[in-house]
DOMI-281251 format. One line per 2 residues: number of its first residue (from 1); for each residue x, y, z of N, C-alpha, C. Coordinates in steps of 0.2 Angstrom, whole numbers, plus 2048, in hexadecimal, padded with zeros to 3 digits. Example, Ala and Ser with C-alpha at 12.3 -4.5 7.8 and 13.67 -1.06 7.14 Angstrom:
1> 842/7E4/827/83E/7EA/827/842/7F0/827; 840/7F5/823/844/7FB/824/840/800/827
***
This chain:
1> 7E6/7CE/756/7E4/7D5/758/7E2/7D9/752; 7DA/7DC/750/7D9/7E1/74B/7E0/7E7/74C
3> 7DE/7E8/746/7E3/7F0/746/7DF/7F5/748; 7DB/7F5/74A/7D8/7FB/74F/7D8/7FB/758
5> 7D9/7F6/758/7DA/7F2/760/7E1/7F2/762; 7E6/7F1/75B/7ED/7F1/75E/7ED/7F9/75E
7> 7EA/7FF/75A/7EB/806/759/7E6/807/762; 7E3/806/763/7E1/807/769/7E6/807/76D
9> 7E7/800/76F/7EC/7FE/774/7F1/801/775; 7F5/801/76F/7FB/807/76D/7F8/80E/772
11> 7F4/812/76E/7F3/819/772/7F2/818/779; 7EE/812/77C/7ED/810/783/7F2/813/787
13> 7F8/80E/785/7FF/80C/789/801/813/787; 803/818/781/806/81B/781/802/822/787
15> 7FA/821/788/7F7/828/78C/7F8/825/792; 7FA/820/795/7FD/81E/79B/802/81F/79D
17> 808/820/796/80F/81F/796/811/828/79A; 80A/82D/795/80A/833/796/807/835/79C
19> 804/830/79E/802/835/7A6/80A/834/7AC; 80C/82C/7AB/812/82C/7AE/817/832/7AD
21> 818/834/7A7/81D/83A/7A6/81C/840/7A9; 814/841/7A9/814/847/7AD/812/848/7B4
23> 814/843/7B7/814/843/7BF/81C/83F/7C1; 81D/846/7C5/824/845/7C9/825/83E/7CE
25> 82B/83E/7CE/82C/838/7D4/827/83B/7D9; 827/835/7DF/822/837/7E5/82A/839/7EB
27> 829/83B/7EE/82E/83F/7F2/82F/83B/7F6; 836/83B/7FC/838/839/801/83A/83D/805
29> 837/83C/80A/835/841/812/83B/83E/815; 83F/843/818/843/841/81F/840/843/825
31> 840/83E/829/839/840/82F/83F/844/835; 83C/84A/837/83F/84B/83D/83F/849/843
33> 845/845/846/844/841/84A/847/844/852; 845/840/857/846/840/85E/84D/843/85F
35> 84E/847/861/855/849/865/85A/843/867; 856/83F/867/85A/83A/86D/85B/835/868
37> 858/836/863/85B/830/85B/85C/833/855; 862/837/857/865/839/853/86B/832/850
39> 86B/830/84B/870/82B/849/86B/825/846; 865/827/845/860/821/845/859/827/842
41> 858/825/83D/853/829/838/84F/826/835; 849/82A/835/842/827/830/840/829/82A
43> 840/828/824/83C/82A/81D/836/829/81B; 833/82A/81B/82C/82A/815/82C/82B/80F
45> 82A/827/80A/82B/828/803/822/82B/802; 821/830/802/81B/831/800/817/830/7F8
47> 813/829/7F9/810/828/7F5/809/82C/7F3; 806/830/7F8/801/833/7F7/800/83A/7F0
49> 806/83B/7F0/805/841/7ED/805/83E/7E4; 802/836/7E1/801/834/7DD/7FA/837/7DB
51> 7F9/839/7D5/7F4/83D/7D1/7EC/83A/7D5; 7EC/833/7D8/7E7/831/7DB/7E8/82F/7E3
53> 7EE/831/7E6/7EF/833/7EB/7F2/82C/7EE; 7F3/827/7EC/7F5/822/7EF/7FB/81F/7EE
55> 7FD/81A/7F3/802/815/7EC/802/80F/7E7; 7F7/80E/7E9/7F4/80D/7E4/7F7/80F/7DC
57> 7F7/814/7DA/7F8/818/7D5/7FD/814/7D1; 803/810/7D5/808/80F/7D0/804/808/7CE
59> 802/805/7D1/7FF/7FE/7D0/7F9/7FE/7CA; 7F6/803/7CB/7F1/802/7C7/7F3/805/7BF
61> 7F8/808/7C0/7FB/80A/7B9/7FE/804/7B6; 801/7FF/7BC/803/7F8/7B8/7FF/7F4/7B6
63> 7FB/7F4/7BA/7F4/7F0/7B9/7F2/7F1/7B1; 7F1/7F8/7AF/7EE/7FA/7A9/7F3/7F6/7A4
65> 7F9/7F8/7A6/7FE/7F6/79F/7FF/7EE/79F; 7FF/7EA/7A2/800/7E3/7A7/7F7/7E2/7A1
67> 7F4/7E3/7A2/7EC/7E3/7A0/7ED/7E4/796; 7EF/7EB/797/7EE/7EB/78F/7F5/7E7/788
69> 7F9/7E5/78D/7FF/7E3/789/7FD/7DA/789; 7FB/7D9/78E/7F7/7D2/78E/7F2/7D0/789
71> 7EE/7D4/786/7E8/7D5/784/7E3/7D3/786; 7E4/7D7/78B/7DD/7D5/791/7D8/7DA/78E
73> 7DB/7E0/78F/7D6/7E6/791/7D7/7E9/785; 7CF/7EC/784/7D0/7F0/77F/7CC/7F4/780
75> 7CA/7F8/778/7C7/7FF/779/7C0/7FE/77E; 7BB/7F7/77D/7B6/7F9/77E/7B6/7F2/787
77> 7BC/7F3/78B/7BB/7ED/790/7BA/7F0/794; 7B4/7EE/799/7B1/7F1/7A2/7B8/7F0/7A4
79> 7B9/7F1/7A8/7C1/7F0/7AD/7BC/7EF/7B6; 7BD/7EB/7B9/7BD/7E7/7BD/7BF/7E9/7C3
81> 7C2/7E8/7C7/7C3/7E8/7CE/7C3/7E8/7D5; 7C5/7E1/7DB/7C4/7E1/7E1/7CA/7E7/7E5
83> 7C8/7E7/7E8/7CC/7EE/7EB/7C6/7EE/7F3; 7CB/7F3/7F7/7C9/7F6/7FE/7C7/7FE/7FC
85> 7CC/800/7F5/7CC/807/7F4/7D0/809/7F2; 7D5/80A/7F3/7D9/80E/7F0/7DB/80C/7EA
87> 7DB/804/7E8/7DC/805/7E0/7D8/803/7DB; 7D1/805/7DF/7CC/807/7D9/7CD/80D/7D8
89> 7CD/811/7DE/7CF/818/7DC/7D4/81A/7D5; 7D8/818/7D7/7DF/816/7D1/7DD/816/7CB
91> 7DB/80D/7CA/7D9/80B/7C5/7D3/80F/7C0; 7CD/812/7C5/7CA/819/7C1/7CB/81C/7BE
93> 7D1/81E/7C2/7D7/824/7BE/7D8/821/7B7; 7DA/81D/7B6/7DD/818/7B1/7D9/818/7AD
95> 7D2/814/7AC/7CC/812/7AC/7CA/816/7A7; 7C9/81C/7A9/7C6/823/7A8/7CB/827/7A1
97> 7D3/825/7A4/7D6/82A/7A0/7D6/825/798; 7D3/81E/797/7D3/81A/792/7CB/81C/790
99> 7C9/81F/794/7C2/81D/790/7BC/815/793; 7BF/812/799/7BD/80C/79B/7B7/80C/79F
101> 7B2/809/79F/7AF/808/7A6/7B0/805/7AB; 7B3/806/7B0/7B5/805/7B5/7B0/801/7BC
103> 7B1/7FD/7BD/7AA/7FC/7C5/7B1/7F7/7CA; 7B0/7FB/7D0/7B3/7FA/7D6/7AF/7F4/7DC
105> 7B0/7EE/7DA/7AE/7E9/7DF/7B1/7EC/7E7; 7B0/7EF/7EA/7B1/7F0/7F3/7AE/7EE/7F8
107> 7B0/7EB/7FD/7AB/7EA/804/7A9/7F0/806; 7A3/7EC/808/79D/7F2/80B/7A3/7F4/811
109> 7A3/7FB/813/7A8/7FF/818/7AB/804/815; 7AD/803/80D/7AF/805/80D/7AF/80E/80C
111> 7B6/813/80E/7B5/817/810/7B0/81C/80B; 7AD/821/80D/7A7/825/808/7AC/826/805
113> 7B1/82E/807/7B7/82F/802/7BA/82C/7FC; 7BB/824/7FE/7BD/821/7F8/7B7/81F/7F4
115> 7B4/81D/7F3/7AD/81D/7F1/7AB/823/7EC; 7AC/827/7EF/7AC/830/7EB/7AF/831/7E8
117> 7B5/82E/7E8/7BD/82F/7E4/7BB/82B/7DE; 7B8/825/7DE/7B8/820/7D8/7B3/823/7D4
119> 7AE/826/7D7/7A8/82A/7D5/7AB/830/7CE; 7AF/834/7D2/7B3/83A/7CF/7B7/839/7C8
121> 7B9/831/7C8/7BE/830/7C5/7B7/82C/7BE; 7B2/82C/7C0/7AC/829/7B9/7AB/822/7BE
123> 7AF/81F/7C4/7B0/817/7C4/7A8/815/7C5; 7A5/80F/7C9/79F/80C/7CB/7A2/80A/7D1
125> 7A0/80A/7D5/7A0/806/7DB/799/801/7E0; 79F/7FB/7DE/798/7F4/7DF/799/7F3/7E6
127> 798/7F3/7ED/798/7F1/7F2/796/7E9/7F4; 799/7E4/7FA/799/7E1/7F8/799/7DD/801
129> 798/7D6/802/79B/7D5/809/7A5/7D4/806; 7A8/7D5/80D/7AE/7D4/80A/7B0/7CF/806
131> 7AF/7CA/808/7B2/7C3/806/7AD/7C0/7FF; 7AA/7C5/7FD/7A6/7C4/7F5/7AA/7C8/7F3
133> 7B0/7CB/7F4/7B2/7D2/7ED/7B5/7CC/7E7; 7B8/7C8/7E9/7BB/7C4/7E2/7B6/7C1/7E0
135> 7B2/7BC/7E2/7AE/7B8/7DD/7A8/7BF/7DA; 7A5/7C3/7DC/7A4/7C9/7DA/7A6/7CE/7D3
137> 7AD/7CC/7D5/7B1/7D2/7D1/7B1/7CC/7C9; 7B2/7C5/7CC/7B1/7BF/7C8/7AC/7C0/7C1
139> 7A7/7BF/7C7/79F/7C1/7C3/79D/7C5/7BE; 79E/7CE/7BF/79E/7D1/7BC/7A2/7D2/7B7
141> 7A7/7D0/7B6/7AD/7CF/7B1/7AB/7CA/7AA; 7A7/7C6/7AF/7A6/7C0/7A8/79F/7C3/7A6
143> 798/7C3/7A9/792/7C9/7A7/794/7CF/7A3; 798/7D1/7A4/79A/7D8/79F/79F/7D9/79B
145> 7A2/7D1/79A/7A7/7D1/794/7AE/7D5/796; 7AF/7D6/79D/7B3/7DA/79F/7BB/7D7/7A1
147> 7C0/7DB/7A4/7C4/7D8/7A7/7C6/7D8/7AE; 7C6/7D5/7B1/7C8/7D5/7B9/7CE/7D5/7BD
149> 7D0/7D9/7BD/7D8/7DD/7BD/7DA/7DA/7C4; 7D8/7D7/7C7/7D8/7D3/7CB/7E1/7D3/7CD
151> 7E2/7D9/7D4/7E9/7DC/7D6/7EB/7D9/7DB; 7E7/7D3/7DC/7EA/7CD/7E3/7EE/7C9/7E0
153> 7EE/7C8/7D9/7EF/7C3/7D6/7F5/7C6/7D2; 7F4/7CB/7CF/7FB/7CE/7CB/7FF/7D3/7CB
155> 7FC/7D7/7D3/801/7DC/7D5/808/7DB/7D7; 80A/7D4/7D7/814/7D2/7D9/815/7D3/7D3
157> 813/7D0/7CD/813/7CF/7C5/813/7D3/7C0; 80D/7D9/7C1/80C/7DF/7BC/813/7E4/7BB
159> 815/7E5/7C2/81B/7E9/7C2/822/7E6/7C0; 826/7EC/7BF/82D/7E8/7BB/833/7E9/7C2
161> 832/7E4/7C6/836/7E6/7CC/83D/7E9/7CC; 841/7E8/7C5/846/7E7/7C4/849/7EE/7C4
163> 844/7F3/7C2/844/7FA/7C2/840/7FC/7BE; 841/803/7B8/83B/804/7B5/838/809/7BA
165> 83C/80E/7BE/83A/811/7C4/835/80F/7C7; 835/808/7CA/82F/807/7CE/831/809/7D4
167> 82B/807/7D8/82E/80C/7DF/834/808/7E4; 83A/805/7E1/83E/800/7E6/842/807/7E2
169> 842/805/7DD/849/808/7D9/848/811/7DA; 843/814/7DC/842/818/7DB/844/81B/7E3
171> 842/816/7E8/844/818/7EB/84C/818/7F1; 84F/814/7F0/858/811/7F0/858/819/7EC
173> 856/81A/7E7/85D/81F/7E1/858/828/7E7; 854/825/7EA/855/82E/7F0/856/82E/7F5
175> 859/827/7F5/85B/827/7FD/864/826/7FB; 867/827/7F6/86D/824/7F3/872/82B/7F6
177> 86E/831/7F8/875/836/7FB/872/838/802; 86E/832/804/86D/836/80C/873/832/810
179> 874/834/815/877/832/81B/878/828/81B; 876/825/81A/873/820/81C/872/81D/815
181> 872/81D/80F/86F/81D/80A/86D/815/807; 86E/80F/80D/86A/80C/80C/869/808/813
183> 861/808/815/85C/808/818/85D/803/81C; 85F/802/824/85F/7FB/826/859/7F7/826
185> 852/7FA/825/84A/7F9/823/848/7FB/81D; 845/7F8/819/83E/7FD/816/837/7F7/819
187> 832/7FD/81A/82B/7F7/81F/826/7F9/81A; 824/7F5/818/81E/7F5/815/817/7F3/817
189> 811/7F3/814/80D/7EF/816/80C/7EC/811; 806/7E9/810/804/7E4/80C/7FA/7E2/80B
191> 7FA/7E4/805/7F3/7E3/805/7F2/7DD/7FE; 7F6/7DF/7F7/7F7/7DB/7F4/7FD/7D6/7F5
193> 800/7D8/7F8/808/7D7/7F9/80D/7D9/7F3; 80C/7DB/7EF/80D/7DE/7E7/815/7E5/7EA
195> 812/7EA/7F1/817/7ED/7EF/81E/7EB/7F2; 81C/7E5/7F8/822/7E1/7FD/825/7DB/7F6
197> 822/7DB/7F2/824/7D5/7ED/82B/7DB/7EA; 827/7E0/7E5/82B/7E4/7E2/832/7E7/7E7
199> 830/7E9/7EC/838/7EB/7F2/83C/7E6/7F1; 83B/7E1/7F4/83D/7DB/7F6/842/7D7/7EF
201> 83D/7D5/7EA/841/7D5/7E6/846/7DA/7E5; 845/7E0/7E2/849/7E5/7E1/850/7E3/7E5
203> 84F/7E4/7ED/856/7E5/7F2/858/7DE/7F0; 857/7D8/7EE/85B/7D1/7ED/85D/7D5/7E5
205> 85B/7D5/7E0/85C/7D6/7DB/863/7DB/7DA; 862/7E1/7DF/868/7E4/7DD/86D/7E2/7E4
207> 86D/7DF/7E7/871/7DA/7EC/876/7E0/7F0; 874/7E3/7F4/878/7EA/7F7/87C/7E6/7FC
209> 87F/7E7/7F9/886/7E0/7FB/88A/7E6/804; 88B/7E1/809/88E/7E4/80F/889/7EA/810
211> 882/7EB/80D/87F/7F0/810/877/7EE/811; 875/7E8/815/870/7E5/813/86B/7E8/816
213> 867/7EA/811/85F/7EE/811/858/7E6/813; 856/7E5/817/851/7E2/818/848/7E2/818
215> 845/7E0/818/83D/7E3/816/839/7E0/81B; 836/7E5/81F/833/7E2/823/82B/7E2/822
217> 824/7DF/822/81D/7E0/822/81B/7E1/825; 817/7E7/827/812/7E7/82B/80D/7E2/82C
219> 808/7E1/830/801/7DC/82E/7FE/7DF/835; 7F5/7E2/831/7F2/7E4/838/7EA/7DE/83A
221> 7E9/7DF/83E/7E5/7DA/842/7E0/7D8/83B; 7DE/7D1/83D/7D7/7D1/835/7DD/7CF/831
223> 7E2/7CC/831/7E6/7C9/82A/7E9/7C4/82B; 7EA/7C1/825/7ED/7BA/825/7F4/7B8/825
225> 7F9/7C1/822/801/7C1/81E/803/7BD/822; 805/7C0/82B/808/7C0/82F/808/7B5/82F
227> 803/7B4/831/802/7AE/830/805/7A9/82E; 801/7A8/826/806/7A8/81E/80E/7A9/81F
229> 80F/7AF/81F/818/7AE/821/81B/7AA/825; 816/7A8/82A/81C/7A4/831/81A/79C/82E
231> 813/79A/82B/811/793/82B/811/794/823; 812/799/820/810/794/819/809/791/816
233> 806/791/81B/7FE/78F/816/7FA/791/815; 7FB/792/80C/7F7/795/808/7EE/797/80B
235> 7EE/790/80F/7E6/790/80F/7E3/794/815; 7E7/799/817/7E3/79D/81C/7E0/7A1/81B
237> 7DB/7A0/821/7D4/7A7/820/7D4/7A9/824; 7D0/7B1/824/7CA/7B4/82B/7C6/7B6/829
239> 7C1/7B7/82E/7BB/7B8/82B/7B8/7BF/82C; 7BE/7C3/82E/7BC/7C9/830/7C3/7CD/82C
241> 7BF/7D2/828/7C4/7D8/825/7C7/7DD/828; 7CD/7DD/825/7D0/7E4/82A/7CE/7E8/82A
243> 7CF/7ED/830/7CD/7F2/830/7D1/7FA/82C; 7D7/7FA/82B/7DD/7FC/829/7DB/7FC/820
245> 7D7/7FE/81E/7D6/7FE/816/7DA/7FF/813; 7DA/7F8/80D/7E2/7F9/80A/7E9/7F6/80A
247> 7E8/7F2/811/7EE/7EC/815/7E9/7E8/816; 7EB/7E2/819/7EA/7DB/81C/7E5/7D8/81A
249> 7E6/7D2/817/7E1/7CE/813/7DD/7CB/818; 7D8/7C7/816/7D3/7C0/818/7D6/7BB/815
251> 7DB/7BC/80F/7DC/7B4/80E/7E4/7B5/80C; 7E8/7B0/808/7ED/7B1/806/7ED/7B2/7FF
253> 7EE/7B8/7FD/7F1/7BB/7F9/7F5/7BA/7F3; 7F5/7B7/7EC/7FA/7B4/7E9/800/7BA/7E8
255> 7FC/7BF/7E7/806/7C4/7E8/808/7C7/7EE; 806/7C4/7F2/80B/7C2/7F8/811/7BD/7F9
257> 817/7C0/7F9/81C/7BA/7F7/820/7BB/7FE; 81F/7B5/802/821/7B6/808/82B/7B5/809
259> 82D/7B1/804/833/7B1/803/838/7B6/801; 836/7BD/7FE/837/7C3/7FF/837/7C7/804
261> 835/7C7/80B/833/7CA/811/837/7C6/816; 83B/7CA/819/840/7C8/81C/83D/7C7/825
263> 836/7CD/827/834/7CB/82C/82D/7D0/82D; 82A/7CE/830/822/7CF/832/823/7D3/838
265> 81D/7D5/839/81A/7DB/83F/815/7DC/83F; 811/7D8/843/809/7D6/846/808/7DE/848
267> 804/7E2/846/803/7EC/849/7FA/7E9/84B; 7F8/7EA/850/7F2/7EC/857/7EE/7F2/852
269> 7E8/7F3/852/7E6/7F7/84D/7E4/7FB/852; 7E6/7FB/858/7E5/803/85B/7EB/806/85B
271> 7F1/801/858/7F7/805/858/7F8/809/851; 7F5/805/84C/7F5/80B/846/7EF/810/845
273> 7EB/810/84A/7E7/816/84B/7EB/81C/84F; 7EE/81A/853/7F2/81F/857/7F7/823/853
275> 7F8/81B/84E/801/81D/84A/7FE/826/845; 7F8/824/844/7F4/827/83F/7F4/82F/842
277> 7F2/830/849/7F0/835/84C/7F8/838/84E; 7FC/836/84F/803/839/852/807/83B/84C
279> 806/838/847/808/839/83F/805/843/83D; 7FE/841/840/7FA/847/83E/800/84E/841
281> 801/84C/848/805/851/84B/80B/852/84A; 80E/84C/848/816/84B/845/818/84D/83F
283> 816/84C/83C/814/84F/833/812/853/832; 80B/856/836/808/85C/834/805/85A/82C
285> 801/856/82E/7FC/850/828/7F8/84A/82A; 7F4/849/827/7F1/844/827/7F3/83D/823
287> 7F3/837/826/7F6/833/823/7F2/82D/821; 7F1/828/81F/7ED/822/81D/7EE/81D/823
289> 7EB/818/823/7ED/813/82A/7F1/810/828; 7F2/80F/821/7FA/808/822/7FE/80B/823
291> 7FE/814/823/804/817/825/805/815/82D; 800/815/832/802/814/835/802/80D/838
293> 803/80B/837/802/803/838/80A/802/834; 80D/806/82E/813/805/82F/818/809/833
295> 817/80D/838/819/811/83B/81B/80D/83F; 817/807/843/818/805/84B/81D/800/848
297> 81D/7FD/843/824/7FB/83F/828/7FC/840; 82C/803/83E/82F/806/83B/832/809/845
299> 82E/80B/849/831/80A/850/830/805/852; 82F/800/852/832/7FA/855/838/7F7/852
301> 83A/7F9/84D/842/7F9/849/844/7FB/84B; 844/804/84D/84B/807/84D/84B/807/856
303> 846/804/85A/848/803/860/84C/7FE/862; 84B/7F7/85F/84F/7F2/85C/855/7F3/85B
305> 857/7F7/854/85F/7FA/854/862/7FF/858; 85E/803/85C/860/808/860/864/804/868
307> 860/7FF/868/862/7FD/86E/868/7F6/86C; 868/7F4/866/86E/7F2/862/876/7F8/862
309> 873/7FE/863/876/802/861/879/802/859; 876/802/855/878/800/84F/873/804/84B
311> 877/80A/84A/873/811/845/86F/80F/83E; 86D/811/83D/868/811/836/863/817/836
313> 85F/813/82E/85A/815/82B/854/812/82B; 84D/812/82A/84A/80E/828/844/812/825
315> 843/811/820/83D/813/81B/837/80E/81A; 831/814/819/82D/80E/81B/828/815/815
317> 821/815/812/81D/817/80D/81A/81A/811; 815/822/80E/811/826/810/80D/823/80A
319> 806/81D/80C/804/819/806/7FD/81F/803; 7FB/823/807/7F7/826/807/7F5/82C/80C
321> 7F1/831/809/7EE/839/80E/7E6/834/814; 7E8/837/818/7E1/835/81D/7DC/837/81D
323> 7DD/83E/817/7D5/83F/816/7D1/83D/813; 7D0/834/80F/7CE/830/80F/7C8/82D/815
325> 7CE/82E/819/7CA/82B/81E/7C9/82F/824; 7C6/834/823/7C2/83A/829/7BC/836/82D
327> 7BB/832/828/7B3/830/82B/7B5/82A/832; 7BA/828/831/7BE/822/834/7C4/822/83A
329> 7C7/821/836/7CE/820/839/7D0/829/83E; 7CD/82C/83C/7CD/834/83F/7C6/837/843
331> 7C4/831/843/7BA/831/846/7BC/830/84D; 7BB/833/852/7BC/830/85A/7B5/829/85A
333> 7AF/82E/858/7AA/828/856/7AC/820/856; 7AC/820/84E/7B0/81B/84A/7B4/818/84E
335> 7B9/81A/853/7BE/817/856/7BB/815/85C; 7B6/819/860/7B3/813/866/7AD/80E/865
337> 7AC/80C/85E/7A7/80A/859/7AA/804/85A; 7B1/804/858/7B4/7FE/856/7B7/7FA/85C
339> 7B7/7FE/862/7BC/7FC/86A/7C2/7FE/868; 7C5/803/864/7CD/804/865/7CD/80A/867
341> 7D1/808/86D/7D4/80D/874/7DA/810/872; 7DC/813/86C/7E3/816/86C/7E7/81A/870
343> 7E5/81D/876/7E8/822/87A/7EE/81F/87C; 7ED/819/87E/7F5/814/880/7FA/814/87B
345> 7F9/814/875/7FE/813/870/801/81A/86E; 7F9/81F/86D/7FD/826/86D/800/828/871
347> 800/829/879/804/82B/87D/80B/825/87C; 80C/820/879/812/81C/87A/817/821/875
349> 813/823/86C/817/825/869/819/82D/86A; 813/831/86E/817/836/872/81D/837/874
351> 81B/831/878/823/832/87C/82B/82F/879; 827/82B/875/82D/828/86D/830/82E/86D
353> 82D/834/86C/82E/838/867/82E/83E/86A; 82E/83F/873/832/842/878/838/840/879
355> 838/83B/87C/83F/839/87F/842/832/87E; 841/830/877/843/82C/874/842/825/878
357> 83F/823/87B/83C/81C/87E/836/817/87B; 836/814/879/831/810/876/82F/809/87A
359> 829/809/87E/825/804/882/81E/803/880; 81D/7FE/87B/817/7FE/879/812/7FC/87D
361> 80A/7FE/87F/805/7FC/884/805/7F3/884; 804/7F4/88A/800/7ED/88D/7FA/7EA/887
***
């Protein structure tokens, strides 16, 4: 490596090192729950409130340092990208704060909002059918002399699971003086499977001995994880993309590590539209769809151990804000566009969260 390229490099990582300094941990919400479930409680770790609003943000920060410590990426390398969205968004952030050109490989759909965000940030956004974003993001990588950051394949791997405040260790040390202080859940979803790698690892690593913390997956309709997890074979496909931007693959995923993931939860994509709309009421916020889609997770737990009678916690990620998705998921349109009937599922969590009974629709 010249002396000018290591002298880059160096300042890269160190103005990367400086943006982490100056943004705080992301919070944990204790949710206000049902009268009738007192002894059994919900947390959200809100990732939203990262400089690029997602929990995108931490991934794409490793990406860059995972990139430049490699010697992949230097002063003068296009940076690459398949994504839904939100971590191209990120990675522009990143992109931009190095000085990079940035272009976002995404299926055609996706949302304008994020589209505007990658815009904001200097990125490009190349639109695509879904199932071209890799050989795509492929292409323009080797055409432009670039690097293909490619986060299906190195998201379990960029980050240091072991700590280094990532979000496992970050979030055990805020839950360490609540009531409960370790979680009989944490539910994730999984898009690259990068952030269920990192938990998952993390809870075996520190081995919370006689307090066992398990990890559960979300998977919304359009994916493969659930699948994968029960059989195993790598070589599943669909031919249709999810709707839930940002969760559930078409194929199988290299950093998805299904050996980490103690169990799965098949979510109805009417049921994380509704999660999203009762979130609104419940939070007094907007929320992203995996948030809801791990929500119907997260009550089908604690109905599980309520009727065990077996008190706990269970934490699950606020992965992103819904104003992304106005055009969409908060669209009455959009939602009879697509045939999802959510009034059954809202009225179910209504009542969740009246009088403490959970019957999910026919």
């Amino acid at each position: 490596m010249s002396t000018n390229r290591c002298r880059w490099v160096a300042e890269a990582i160190r103005a990367i090192d400086a943006d982490f300094n100056r943004s705080a941990d992301t919070h944990l919400i204790r949710v206000d729950m049902p009268e009738a479930w007192q002894g059994w409680q919900i947390y959200l770790k809100d990732e939203s409130i990262h400089p690029t609003g997602s929990l995108k943000h931490r991934l794409a920060r490793s990406l860059f340092l995972y990139g430049l410590s490699n010697g992949w990426i230097g002063p003068d390398t296009p940076i690459i990208e398949a994504s839904s969205g939100s971590t191209a968004v990120s990675e522009a952030y990143f992109a931009r704060l190095l000085g990079l050109r940035f272009i976002a490989v995404m299926p055609q759909g996706t949302s304008r909002e994020k589209i505007a965000k990658i815009a904001f940030y200097g990125g490009e956004s190349h639109l695509v059918a879904p199932g071209e974003i890799y050989a795509e993001s492929q292409r323009l990588a080797r055409e432009l002399g670039g690097h293909y950051m490619d986060q299906f394949t190195y998201a379990e791997r960029a980050t240091d699971w072991r700590g280094n405040n990532n979000i496992a260790e970050s979030l055990f040390a805020q839950m360490a003086l609540e009531p409960q202080p370790h979680p009989r859940w944490v539910v994730v979803s999984a898009g690259t499977g990068g952030t269920a790698a990192t938990i998952g690892r993390y809870m075996r690593y520190r081995c919370f001995a006689g307090c066992p913390t398990e990890l559960c997956v979300v998977d919304p309709e359009n994916s493969v994880f659930a699948d994968f997890w029960e059989t195993r074979d790598c070589g599943l496909t669909t031919d249709r993309a999810s709707r839930i931007e940002g969760i559930g693959r078409p194929r199988v995923e290299p950093s998805f590590l299904p050996s980490v993931v103690d169990r799965m939860e098949r979510v109805p994509d009417a049921a994380s539209m509704a999660a999203v709309r009762f979130l609104e009421d419940w939070l007094g916020r907007r929320c992203g769809g995996s948030t809801g889609t791990a929500l119907i997770g997260v009550v089908r737990l604690l109905t599980e151990m309520r009727r065990r009678d077996e008190q706990g916690s269970v934490v699950t990620l606020l992965c992103d804000g819904g104003e992304r998705y106005a055009d969409t998921y908060f669209n009455d349109d959009w939602l009879a566009a697509e045939g999802l009937d959510i009034d059954p599922w809202l009225a179910a969590l209504e009542r969740w969260a009246e009088v403490g009974e959970w019957e999910e629709p026919a």
